[in-house]
SERO-4910 file (N, C-alpha, C, O; in steps of 0.05 Angstrom, whole numbers):
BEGIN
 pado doro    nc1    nc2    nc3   cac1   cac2   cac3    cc1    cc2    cc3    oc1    oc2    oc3
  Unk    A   4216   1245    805   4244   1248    804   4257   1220    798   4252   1201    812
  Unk    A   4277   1219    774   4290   1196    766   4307   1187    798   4314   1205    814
  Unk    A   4312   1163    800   4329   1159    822   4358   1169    822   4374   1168    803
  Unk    A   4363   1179    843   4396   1189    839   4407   1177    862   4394   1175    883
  Unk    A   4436   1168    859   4449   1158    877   4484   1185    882   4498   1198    866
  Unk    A   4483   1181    909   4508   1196    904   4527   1179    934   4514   1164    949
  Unk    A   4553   1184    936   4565   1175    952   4577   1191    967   4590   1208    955
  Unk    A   4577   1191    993   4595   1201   1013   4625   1205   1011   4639   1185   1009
  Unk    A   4636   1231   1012   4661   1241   1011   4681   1245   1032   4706   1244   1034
  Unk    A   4655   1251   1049   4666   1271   1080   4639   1268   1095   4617   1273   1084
  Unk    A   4642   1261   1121   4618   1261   1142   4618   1289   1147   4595   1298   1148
  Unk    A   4644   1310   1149   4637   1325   1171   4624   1320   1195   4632   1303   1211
  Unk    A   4607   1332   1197   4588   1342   1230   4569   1318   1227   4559   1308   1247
  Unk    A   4566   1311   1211   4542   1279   1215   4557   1252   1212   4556   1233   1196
  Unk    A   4575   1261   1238   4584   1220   1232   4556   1211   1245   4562   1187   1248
  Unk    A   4532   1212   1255   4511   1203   1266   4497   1189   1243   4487   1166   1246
  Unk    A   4497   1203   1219   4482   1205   1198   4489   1185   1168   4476   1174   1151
  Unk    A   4520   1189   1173   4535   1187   1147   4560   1170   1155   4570   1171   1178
  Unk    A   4571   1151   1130   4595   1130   1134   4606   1146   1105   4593   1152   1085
  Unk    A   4632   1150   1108   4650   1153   1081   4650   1134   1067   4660   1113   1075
  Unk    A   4635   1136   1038   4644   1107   1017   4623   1106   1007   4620   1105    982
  Unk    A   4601   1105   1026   4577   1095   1031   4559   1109   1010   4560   1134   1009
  Unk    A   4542   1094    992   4522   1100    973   4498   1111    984   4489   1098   1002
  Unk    A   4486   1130    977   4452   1136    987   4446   1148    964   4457   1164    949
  Unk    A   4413   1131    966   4398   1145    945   4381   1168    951   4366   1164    971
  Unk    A   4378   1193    940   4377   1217    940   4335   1222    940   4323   1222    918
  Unk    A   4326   1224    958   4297   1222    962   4284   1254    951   4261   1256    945
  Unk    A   4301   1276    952   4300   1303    947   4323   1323    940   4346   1314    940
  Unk    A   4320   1343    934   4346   1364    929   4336   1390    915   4321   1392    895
  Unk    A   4347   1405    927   4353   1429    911   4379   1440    904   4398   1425    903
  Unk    A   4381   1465    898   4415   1472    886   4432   1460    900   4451   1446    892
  Unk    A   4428   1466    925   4452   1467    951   4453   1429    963   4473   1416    967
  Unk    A   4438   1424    964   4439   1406    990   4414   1378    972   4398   1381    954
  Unk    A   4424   1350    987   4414   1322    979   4393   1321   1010   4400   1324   1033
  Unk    A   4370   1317    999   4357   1299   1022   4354   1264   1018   4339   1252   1003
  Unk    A   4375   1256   1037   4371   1231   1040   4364   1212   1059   4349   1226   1072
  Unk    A   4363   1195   1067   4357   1164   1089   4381   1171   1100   4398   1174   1082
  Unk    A   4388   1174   1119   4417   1172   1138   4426   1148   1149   4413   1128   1143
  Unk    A   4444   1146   1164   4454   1117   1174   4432   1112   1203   4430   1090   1215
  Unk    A   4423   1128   1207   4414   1129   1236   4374   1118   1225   4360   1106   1242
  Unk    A   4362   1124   1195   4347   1114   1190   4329   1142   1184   4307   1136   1174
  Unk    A   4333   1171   1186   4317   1187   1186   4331   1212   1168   4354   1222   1170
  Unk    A   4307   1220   1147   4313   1235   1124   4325   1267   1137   4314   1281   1154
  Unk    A   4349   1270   1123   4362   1292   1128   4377   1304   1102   4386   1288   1085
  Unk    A   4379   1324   1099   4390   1348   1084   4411   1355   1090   4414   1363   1113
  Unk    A   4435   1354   1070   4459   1349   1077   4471   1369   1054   4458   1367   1033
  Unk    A   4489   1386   1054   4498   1400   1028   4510   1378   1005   4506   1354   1009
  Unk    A   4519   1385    989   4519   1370    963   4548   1369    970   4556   1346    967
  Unk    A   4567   1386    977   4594   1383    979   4603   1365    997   4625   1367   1007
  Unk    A   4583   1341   1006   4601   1325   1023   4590   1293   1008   4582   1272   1018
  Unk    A   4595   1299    983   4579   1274    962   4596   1282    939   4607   1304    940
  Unk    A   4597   1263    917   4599   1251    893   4582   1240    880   4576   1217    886
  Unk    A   4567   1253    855   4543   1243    842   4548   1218    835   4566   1217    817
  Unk    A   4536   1191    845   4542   1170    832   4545   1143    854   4543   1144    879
  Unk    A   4551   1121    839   4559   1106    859   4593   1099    851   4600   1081    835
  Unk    A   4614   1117    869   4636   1116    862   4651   1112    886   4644   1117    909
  Unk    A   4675   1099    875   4695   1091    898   4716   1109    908   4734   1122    898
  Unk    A   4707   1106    933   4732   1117    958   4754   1109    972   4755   1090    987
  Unk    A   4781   1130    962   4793   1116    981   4791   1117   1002   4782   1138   1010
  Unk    A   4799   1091   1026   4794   1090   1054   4811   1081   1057   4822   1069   1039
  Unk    A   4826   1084   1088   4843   1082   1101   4844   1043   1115   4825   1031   1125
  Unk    A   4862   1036   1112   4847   1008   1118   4873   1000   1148   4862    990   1168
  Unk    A   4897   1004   1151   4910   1008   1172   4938   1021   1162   4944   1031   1141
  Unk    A   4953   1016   1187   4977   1041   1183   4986   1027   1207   4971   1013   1221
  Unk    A   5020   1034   1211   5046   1025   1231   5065   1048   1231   5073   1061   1213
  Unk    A   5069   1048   1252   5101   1061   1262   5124   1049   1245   5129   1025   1246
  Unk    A   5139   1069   1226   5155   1063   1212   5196   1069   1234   5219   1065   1227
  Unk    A   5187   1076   1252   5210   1080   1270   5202   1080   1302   5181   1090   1312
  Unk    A   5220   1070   1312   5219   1069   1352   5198   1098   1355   5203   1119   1344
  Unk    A   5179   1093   1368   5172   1117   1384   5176   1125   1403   5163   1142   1415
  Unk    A   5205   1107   1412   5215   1116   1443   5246   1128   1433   5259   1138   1451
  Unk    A   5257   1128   1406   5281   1133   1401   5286   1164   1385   5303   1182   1388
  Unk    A   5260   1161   1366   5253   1185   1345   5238   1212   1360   5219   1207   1374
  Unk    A   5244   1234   1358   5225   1263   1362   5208   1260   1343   5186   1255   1352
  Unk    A   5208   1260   1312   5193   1259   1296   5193   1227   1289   5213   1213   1294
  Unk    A   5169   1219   1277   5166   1185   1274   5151   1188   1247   5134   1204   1239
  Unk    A   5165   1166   1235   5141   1159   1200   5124   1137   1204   5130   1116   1215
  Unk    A   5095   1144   1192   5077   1122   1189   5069   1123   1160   5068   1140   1143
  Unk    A   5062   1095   1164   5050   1082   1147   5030   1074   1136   5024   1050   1138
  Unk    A   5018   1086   1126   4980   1084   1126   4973   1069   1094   4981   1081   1074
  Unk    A   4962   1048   1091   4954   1029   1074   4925   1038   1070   4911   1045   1090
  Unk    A   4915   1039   1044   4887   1040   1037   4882   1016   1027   4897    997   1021
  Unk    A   4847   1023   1023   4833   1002   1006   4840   1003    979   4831    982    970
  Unk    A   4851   1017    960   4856   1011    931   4883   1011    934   4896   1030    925
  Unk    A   4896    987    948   4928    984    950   4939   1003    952   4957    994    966
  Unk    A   4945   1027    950   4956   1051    953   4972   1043    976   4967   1024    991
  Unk    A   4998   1063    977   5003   1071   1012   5018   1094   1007   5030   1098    986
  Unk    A   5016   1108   1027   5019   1137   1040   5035   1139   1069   5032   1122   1087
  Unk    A   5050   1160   1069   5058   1163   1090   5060   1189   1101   5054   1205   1085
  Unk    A   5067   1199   1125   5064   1224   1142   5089   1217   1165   5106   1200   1165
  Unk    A   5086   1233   1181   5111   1247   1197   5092   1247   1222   5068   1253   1217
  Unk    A   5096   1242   1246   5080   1242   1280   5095   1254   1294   5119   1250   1290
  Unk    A   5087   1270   1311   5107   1281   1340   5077   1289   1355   5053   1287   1348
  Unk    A   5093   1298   1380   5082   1314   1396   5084   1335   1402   5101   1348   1390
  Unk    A   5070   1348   1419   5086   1372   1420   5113   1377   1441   5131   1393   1437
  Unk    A   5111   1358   1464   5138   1354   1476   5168   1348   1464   5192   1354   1469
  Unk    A   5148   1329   1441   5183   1311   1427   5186   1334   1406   5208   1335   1396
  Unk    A   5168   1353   1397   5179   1381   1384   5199   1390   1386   5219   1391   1372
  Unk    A   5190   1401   1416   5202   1418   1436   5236   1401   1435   5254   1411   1422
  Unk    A   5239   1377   1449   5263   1357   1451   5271   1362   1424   5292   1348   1423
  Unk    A   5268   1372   1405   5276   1360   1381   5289   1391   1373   5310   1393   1360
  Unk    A   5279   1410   1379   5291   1432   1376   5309   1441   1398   5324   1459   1391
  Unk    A   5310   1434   1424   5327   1437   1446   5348   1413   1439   5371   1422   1442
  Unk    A   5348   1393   1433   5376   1375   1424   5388   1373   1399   5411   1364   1397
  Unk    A   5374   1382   1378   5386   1387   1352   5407   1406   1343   5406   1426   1358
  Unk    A   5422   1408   1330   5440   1425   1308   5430   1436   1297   5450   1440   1284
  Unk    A   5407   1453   1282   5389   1447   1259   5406   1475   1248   5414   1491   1265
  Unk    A   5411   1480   1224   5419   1497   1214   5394   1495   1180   5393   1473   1168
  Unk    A   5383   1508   1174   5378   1540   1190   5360   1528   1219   5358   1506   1229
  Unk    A   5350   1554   1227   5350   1534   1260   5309   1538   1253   5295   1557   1263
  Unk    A   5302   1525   1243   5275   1524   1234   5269   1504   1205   5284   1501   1186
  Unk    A   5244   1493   1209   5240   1473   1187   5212   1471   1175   5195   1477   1192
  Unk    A   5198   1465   1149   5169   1463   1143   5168   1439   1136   5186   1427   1124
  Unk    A   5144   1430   1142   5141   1392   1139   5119   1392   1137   5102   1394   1155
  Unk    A   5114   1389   1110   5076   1399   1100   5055   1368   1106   5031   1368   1107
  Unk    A   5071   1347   1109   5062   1320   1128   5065   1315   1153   5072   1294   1162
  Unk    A   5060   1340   1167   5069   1334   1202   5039   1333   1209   5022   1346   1198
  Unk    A   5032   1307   1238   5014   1309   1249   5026   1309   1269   5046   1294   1274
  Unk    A   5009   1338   1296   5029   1339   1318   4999   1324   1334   4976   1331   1329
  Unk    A   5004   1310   1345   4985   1296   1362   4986   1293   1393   5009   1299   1401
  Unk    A   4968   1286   1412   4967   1302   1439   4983   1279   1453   4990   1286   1476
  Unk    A   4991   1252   1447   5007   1229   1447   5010   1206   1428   4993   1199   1412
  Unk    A   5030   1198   1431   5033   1180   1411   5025   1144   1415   5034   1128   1399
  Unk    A   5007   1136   1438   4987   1125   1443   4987   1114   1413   4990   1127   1392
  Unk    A   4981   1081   1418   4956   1075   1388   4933   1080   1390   4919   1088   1371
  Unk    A   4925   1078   1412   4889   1090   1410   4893   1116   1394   4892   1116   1369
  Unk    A   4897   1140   1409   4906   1160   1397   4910   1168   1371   4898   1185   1360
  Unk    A   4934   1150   1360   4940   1154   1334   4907   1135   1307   4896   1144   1286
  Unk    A   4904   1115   1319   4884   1107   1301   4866   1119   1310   4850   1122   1292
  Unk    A   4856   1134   1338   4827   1162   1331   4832   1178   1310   4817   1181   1290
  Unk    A   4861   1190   1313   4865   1218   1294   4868   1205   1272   4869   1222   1255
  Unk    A   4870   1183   1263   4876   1175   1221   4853   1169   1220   4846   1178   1199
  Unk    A   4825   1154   1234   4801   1153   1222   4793   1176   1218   4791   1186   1195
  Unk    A   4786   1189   1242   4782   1224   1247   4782   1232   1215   4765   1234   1198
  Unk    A   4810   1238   1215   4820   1246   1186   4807   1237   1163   4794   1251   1148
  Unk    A   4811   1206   1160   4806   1192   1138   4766   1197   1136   4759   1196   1112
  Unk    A   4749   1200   1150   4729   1204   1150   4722   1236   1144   4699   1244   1137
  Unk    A   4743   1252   1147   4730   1280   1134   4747   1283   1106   4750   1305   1095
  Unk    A   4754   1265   1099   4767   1259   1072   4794   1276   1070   4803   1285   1049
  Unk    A   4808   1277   1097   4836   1297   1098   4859   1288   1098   4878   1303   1100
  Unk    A   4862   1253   1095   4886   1236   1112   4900   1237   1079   4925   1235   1079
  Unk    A   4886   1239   1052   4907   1240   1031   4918   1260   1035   4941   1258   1045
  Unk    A   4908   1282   1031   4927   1315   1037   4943   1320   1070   4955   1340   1078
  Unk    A   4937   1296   1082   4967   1293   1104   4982   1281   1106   4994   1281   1127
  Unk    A   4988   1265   1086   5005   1249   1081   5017   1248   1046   5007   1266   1033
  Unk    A   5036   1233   1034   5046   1239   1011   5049   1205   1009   5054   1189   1026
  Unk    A   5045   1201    979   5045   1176    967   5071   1165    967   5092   1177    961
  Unk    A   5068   1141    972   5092   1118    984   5095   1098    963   5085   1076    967
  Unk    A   5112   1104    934   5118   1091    914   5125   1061    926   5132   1042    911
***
């Protein structure tokens, strides 16, 4: 078998195994699935849908900030910076400051859709940087957030 290289898209279920970005060369395969060297050092079979044939670049998340008080705002904007200069942003609450946000508001109509909302269990930085790696490692943090010209 000629050597094949492919790159990581999405860990899914093997962050044990697998780093997003990250190049491996391909030791086996059939239709479905790459057998490769894992991060942990031991050959595993992985479906093909969490790879890119090749050695190609990923975006990754590199940090992100609170774009408003998170003691003033119900809903808060962040700011998430990648590795290919990019930036992106999204919308944070909780589910309490929801709640506050619909019990003190005007809102006419009295309901809203915000296809960049992350409702998170607090607004903690630990917290918030678990859930954007989280994300950014199953390759989900572009499609929750919207590009920041």
């Amino acid at each position: 078998m000629e050597e094949q290289i492919v790159t990581c898209t999405s860990v899914g279920v093997y962050k044990y195994a697998l780093t997003r970005g990250k190049a491996y060369k391909v030791v086996d395969q059939d239709a479905d699935k790459y057998r490769i060297i894992g991060d942990h050092g031991r050959r595993i079979w992985i479906s093909k849908g969490y790879f890119e044939t090749g050695e190609v670049p990923v975006m990754q998340m590199i940090d992100w900030k609170f774009d408003d008080d998170i003691m003033e705002w119900n809903i808060v904007e962040v700011t998430i910076s990648f590795n290919n200069g990019s930036r992106r942003w999204c919308n944070m609450t909780t589910p309490d400051k929801l709640v506050e946000h619909f019990n003190h508001s005007m809102m006419d109509p009295p309901g809203m859709y915000i296809d960049n909302l992350i409702i998170m269990k607090s607004l903690d930085i630990d917290d918030v940087e678990q859930t954007l790696r989280y994300l950014d490692s199953q390759g989900e943090l572009v499609g929750a957030s919207r590009f920041l010209g």
